[in-house]
C-alpha positions in Angstrom: -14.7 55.8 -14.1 -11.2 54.4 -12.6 -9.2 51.8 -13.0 -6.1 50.8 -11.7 -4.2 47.7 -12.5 -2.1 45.9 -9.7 1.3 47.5 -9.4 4.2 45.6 -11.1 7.8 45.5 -10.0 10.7 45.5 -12.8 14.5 44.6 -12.8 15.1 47.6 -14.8 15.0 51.3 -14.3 12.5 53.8 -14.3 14.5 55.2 -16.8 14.8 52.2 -18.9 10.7 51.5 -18.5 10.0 55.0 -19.0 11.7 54.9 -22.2 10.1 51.8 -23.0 6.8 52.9 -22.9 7.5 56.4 -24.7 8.2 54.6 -27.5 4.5 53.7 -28.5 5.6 50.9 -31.6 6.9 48.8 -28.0 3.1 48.5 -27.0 2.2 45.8 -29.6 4.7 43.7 -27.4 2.2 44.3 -24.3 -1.0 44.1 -25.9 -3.4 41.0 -25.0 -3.1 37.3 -27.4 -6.6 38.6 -28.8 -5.4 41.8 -30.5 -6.6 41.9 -34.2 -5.2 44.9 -35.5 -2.3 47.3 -34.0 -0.7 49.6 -36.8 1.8 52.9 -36.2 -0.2 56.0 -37.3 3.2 58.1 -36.5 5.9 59.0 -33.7 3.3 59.4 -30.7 -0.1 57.5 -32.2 -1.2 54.2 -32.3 -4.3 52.1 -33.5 -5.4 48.9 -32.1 -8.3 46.5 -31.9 -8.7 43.5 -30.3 -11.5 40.9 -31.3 -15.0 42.2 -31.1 -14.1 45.3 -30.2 -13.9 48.6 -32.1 -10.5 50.2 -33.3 -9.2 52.6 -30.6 -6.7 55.2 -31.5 -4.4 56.5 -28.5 -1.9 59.1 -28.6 1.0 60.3 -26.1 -0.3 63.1 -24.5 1.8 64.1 -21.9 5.5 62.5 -20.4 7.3 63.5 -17.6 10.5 61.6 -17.2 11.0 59.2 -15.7 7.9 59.0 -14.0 4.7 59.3 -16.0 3.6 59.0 -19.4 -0.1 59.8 -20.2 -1.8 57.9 -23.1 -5.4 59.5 -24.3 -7.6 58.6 -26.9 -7.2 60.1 -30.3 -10.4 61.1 -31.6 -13.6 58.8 -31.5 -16.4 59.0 -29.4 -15.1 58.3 -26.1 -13.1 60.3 -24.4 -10.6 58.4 -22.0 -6.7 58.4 -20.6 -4.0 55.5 -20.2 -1.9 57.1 -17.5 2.0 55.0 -16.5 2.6 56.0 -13.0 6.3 54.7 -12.7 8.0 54.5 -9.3 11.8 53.7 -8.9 12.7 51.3 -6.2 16.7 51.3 -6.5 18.8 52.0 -9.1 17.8 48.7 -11.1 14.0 48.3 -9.8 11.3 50.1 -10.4 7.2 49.4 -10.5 4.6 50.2 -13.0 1.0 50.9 -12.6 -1.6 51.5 -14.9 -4.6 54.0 -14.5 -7.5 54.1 -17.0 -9.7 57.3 -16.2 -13.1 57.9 -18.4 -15.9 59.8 -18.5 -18.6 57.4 -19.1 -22.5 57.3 -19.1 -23.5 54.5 -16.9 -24.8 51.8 -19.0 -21.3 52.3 -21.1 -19.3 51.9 -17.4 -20.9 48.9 -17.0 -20.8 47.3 -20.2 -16.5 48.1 -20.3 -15.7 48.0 -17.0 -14.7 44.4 -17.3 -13.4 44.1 -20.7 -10.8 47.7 -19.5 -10.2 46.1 -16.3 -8.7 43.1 -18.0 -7.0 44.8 -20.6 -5.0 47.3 -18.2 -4.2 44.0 -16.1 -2.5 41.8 -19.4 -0.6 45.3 -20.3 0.8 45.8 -16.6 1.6 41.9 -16.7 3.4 42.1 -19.9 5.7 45.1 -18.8 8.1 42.9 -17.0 8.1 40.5 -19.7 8.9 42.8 -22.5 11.1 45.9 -21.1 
């Protein structure tokens, strides 16, 4: 399964978004109003849960500056990614998308599709907000 949320443009840098998003303590600022729970496990792994759902644990898995930071999940039984795709415009403007990828069992890709789409959406729309 895919996801992508709608690209979003920034008065900032990709270097300024990129390093942004590599530090993973900024996420709490994107994360939807429903979170429960989002706690720091260390430099590159975070937890968070939002209501009725379980905890997920992500960690950085791979960054290539400026451009593209890739998020994965840290354990559990779902394997998945959170992939930044970051594009730079100009000098000050740059845009943001957000790829979820999974490998899911089809009742499971139906039963998250819509709560995942939604989520990568209010992250991408927060971006702009918070860098």
């Amino acid at each position: 399964m895919k996801l992508e949320s709608p690209k979003v443009s920034l008065e900032k840098s990709a270097q300024d978004v990129f390093n942004f998003l590599s530090a993973i303590e900024n996420f709490k600022q994107l994360m939807p109003e429903n979170i429960s729970k989002f706690e720091v496990l260390d430099t590159d792994k975070f937890l968070f849960a939002l209501s009725g759902m379980p905890e997920i644990v992500l960690k950085k898995k791979s960054l290539e500056s400026p451009h593209t930071i890739v998020l994965g999940a840290a354990g559990g039984k779902l394997d998945f990614s959170l992939t930044a795709k970051i594009e730079s415009v100009a000098d000050i403007q740059s845009a943001v998308q957000l790829t979820f990828e999974g490998d899911f069992n089809p009742m499971m890709a139906m039963m998250i599709k819509n709560p995942i789409s939604k989520f990568i959406e209010t992250l991408a729309v927060n971006i702009p907000k918070s860098v």
